[in-house]
C-alpha positions as CSV (number, residue, x, y, z in Angstrom):
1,X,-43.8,-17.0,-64.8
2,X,-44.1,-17.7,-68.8
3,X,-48.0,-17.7,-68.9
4,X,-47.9,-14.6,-66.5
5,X,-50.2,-11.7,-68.4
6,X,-48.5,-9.3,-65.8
7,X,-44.7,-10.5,-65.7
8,X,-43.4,-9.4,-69.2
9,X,-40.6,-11.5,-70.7
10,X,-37.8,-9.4,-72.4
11,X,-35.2,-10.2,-74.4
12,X,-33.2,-10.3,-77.6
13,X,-33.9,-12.7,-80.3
14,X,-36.2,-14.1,-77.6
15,X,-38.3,-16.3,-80.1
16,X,-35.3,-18.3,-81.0
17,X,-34.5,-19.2,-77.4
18,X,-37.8,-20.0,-76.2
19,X,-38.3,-22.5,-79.3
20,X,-35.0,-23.9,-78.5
21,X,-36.0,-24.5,-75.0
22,X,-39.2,-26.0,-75.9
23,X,-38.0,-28.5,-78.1
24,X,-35.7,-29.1,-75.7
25,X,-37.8,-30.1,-73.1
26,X,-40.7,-31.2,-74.8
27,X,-41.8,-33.1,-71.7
28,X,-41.9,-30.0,-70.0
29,X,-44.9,-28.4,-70.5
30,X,-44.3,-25.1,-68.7
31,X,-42.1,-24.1,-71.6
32,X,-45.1,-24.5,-74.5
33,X,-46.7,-21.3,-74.0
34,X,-45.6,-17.8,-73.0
35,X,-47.2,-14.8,-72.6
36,X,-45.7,-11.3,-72.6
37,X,-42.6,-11.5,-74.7
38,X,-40.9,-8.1,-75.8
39,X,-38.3,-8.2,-78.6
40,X,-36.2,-5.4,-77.9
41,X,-34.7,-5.6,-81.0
42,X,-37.9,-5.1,-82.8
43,X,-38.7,-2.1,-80.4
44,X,-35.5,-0.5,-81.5
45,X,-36.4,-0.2,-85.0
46,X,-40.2,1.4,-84.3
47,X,-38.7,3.7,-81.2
48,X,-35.9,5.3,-83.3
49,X,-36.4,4.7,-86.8
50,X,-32.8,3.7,-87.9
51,X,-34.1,0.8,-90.6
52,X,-35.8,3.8,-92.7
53,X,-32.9,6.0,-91.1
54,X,-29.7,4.2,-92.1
55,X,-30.2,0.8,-93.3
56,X,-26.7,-0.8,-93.0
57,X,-26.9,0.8,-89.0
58,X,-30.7,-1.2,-88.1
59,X,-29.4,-4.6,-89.9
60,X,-25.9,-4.1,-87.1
61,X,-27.8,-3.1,-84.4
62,X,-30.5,-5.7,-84.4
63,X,-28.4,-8.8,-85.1
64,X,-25.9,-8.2,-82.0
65,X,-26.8,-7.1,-78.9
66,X,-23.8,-6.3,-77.9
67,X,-24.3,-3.4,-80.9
68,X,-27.6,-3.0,-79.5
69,X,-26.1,-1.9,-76.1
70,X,-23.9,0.4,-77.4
71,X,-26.1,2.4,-79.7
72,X,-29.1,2.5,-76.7
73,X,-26.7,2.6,-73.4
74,X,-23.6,4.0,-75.2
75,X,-21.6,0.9,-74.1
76,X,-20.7,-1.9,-76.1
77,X,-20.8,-5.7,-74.1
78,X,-17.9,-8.0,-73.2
79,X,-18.5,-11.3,-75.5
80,X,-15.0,-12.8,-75.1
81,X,-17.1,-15.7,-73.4
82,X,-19.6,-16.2,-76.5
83,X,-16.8,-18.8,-78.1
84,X,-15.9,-20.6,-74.4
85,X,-16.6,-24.4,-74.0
86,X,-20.4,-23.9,-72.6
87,X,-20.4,-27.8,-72.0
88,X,-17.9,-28.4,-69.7
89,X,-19.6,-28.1,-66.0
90,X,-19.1,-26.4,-63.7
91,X,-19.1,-23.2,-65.4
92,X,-16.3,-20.8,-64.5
93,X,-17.4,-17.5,-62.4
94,X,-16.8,-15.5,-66.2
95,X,-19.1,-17.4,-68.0
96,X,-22.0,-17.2,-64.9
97,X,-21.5,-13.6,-65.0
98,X,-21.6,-13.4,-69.3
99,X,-24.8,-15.3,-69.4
100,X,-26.4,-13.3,-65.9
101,X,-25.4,-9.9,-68.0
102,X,-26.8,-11.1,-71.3
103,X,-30.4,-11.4,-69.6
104,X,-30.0,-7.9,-67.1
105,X,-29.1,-5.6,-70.1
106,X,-32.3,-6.2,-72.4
107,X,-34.7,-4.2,-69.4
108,X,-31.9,-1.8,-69.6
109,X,-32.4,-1.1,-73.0
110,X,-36.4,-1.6,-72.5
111,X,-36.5,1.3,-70.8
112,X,-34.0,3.6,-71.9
113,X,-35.9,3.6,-75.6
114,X,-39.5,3.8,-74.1
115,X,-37.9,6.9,-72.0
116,X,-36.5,7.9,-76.0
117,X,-40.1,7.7,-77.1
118,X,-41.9,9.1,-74.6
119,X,-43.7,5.7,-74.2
120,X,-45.4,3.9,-71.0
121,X,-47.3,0.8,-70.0
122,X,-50.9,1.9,-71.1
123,X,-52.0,-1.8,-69.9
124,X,-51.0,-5.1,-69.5
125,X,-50.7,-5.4,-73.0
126,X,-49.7,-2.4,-74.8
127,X,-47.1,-0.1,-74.4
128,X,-47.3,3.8,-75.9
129,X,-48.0,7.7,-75.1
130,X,-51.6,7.0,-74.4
131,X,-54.4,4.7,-75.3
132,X,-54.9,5.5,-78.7
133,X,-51.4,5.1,-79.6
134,X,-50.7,2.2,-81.9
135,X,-46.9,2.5,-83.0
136,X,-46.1,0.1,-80.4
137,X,-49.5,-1.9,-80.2
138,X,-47.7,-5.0,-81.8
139,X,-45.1,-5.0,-79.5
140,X,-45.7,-7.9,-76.8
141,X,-46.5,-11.4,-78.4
142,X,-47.3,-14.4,-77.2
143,X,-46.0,-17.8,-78.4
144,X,-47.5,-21.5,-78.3
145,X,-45.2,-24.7,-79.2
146,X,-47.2,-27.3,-80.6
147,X,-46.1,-31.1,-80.9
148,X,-47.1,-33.4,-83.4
149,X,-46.4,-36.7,-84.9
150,X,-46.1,-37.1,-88.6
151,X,-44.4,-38.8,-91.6
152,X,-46.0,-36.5,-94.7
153,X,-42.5,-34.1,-95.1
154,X,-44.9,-31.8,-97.5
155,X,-47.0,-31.5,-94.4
156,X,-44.9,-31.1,-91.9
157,X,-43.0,-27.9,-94.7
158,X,-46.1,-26.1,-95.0
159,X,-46.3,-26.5,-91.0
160,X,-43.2,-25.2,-90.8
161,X,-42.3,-28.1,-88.0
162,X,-39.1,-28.6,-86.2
163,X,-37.9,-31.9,-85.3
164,X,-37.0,-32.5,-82.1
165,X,-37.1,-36.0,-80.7
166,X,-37.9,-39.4,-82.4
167,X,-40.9,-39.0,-84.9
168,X,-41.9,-35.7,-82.9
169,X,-42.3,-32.4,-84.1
170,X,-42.6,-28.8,-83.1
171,X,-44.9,-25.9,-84.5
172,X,-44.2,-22.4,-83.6
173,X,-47.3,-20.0,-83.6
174,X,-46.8,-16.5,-82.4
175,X,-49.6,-14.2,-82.0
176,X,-50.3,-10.0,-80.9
177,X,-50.7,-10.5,-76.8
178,X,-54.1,-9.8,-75.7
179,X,-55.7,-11.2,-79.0
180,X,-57.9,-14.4,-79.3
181,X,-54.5,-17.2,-80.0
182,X,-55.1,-19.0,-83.3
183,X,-56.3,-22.1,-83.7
184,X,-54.1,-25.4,-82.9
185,X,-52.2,-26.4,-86.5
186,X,-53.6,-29.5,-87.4
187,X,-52.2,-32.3,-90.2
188,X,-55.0,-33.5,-92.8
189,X,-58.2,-35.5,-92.0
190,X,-59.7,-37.8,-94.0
191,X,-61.4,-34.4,-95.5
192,X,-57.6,-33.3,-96.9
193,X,-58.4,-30.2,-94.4
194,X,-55.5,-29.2,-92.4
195,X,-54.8,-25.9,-89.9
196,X,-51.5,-24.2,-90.9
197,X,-48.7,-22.6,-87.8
198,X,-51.3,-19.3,-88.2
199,X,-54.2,-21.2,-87.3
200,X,-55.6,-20.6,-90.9
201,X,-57.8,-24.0,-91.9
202,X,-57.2,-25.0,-95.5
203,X,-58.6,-27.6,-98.1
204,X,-56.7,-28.8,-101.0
205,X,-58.8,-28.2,-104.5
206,X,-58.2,-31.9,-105.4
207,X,-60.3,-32.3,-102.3
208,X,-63.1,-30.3,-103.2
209,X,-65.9,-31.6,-106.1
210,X,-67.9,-29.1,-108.3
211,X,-70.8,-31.8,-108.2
212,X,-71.8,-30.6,-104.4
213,X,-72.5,-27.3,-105.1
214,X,-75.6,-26.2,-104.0
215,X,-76.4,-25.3,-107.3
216,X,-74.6,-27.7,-108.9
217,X,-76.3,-28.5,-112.5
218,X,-74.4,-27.3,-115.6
219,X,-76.6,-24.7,-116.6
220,X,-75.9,-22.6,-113.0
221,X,-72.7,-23.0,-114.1
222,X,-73.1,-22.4,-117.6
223,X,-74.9,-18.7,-116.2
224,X,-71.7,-17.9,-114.8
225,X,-69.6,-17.8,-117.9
226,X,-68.8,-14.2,-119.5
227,X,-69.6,-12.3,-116.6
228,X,-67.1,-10.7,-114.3
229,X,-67.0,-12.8,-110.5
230,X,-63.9,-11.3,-109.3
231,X,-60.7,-9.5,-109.8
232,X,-58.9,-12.4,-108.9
233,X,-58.6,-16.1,-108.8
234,X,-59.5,-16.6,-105.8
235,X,-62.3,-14.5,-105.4
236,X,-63.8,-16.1,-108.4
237,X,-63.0,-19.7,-106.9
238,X,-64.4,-18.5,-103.8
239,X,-68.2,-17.3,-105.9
240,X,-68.1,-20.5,-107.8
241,X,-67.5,-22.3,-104.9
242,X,-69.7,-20.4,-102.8
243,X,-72.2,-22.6,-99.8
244,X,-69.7,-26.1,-101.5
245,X,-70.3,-28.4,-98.3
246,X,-66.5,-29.5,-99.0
247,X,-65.1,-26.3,-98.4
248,X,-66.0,-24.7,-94.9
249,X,-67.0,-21.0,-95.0
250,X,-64.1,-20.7,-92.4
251,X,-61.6,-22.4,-94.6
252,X,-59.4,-21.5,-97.8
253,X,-58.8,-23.6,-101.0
254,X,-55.5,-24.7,-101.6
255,X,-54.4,-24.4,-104.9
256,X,-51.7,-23.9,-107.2
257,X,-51.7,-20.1,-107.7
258,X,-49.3,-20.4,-110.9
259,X,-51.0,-22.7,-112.8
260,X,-53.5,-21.6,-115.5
261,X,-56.5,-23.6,-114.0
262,X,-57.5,-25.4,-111.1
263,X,-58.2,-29.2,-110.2
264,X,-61.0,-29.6,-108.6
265,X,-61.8,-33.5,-107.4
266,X,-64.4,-33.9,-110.5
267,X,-63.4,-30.8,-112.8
268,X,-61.3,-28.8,-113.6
């Protein structure tokens, strides 16, 4: 069902429950990737507009779904159960029927706004008037959990990973459905190098020495000064470091983009 390319998965504030249920279960590995997954709040705001519209309305409308309901369905939802004792088993007949209404509204709603924009299922992964339409082509996502064990908490920050049991942590990656997935975050090697929760490999600069340039004597370098190698810092990194073995062409050097200069391993 969750890695289903022709099932799609709707919802409200979906991404928050299916990492909850993931780190949940981590044993469970059905729940580490899904395919398919609408937000319908995130519809909402590209079907009618209301966030350029009336600002105050989108923030109401796509934080409750209950608002949500009412401004799509012209019904507002009963949530006197929201605030019940959820642990206590078994659950009463109101709560059954809160939680079995909570996931049968959001197709509902799915519909009624692609009917409001004149939209349809071009494929199995786009939705819009015809195949050239792209206000929706960002609409279904697909979502990998990723565990990992680490100690370094200035790793696991720029990961931004979840505990969830023992040592154990969870990254979130989250990509347009239909598109290659990135690349599996990864902590440092021995190289510094490290893959980030959007599958974007970086190198730290105090990883990466001037001396292994391919042109690496001081007069190359000495040719460089006083002529114009970007508009930017890191495009000028990126010519000075241009073919550096310690610095894959598919990676980016991490550095401090406040600072006034950058370490490098053996310069600065």
């Amino acid at each position: 069902l969750f890695v289903s390319e022709r099932l799609a998965k709707v919802g409200f504030q979906l991404a928050t429950d299916l990492q909850r249920l993931a780190g949940s279960y981590p044993h469970v590995t059905a729940f580490r990737f899904i395919n398919n997954v609408i937000e319908t709040s995130s519809i909402v705001r590209r079907v009618s507009r209301i966030d350029i519209q009336d600002g105050r309305l989108s923030k109401q409308v796509t934080n409750s779904l209950s608002k949500l309901a009412e401004y799509v369905l012209g019904k507002p939802m009963n949530k006197e159960q929201q605030c019940s004792d959820w642990s206590i088993r078994p659950l009463s007949q109101d709560q059954i029927d809160y939680a079995s209404l909570d996931a049968a509204v959001t197709p509902c709603i799915l519909l009624n706004l692609l009917d409001l924009g004149n939209f349809d299922w071009v494929d199995n992964f786009k939705i819009g008037s015809n195949e050239k339409d792209e206000t929706l082509s960002h609409a279904i996502s697909s979502f990998r959990f990723v565990f990992i064990e680490s100690s370094n908490d200035a790793m696991l920050k720029k990961l931004t990973a979840l505990r969830v049991v023992s040592d154990e942590y969870m990254v979130a990656q989250c990509w347009v459905t239909g598109m290659a997935p990135p690349k599996l975050p990864m902590t440092p090697n021995d190289e510094g190098l490290y893959i980030d929760a959007k599958g974007i490999m970086f190198v730290p600069a105090l990883f990466v020495r001037l001396s292994r340039n391919p042109k690496s004597d001081r007069s190359s370098v000495l040719d460089m000064l006083g002529t114009q190698v970007g508009l930017s810092k890191e495009s000028c990194l990126a010519s000075l470091l241009e073919g550096n073995p310690d610095l894959p062409t598919d990676a980016k050097l991490e550095f401090n983009k406040k600072s006034g200069y950058v370490e490098l391993k053996d310069s600065i």
